[in-house]
N, C-alpha and C positions, 0 to 999 in steps of 0.2 A: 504494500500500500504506500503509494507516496503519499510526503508530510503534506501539509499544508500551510502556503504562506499568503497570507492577508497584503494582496497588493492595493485596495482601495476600498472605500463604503460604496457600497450602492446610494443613489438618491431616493429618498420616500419618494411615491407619485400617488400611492392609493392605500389603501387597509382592505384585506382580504377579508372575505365573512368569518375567518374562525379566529379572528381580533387580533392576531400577530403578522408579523412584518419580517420576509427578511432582511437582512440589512448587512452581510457582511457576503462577499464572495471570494473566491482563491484566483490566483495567480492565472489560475486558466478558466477565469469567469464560471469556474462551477459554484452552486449553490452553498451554503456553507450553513449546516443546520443553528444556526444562531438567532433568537428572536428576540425582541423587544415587548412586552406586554404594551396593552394599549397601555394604562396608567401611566407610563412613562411618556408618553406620545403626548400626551394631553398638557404636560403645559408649557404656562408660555414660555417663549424663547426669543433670546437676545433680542430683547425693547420692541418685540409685536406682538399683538395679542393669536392666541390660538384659541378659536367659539371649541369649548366642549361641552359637548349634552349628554346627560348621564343615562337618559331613555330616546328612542328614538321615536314614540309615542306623543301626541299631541294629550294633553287635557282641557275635557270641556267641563266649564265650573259654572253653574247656575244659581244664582243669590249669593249670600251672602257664605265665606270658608276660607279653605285654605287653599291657597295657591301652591303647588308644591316645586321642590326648586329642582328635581330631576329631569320635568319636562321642555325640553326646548320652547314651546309655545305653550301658552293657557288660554282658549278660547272664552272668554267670559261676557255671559249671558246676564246682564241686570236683572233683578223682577221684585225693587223698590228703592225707596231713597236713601242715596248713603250704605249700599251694603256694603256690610264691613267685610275687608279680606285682608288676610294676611298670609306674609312668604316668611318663611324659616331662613337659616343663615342657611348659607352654600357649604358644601364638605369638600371641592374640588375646586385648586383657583383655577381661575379664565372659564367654570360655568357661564354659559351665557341663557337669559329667562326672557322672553317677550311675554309680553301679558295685551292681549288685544281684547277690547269690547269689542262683540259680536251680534248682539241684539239686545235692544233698546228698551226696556219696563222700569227706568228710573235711573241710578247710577250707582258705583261703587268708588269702596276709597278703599286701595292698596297700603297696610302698613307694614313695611318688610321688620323683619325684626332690629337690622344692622344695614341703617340705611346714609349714605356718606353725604346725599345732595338733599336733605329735609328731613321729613317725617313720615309723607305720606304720598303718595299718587293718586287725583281723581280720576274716574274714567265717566263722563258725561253723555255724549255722543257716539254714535255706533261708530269706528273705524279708531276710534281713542289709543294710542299706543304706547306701552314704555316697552323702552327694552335696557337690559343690566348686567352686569358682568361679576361674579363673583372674586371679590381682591383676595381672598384669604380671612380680612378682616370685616369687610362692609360689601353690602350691595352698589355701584356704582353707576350710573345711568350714559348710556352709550347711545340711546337714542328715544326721542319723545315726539310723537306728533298727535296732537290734542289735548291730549292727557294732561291735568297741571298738576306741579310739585309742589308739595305747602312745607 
């Protein structure tokens, strides 16, 4: 059996379905059983953010609960004034959470638990959007259209 010498990395281009990557090959481009778990994949690296979503499942949330912070998107549905909702802190930095009003029966107010730009999120109007990034420490808002910050 010849050795094997590590002439370069492969570059990432994609994540196969069974969540590992390889990432090292030999001297004569063969495969080299080495993997990387996703976890390590996920976060961010040298000053840009990398979006990870801990499910790849949308949630739809109707009145007033919990927003949960695994799912990329929370489709939510109002059905009175002021429903109260709230998001837990994030377990993985660089999560990224949108939270979009979906249909219209009054409004909600987002209060994450660890939030860096206020206290809370309204959502008013049907198409209302935050979106957030989990630092480690706080939720961080990355992008808002409608939606206001109190």
């Amino acid at each position: 059996m010849k050795p094997r010498s590590f002439a370069h990395r492969q570059r990432l281009t994609a994540l196969p379905a069974d969540g590992f990557m390889e990432v090292l090959r030999d001297s004569e481009d063969n495969p080299v059983p080495e993997y990387v778990p996703v976890s390590v994949l996920q976060q961010p690296v040298a000053g840009g953010i990398t979006p990870v979503y801990a499910s790849a499942s949308n949630q739809a949330l109707s009145g007033p609960g919990a927003v949960n912070a695994v799912s990329p998107i929370t489709l939510f549905t109002s059905t009175g004034v002021d429903d109260a909702l709230t998001l837990v802190n994030g377990t993985i930095v660089g999560t990224m959470k949108t939270v979009t009003h979906v249909v219209d029966g009054g409004s909600g107010v987002l209060t994450p638990a660890s939030f860096h730009d206020g206290t809370d999120i309204t959502f008013t109007n049907v198409g209302d959007t935050w979106t957030g990034i989990w630092t480690g420490s706080t939720w961080l808002t990355v992008g808002l259209s409608g939606a206001v910050i109190g």
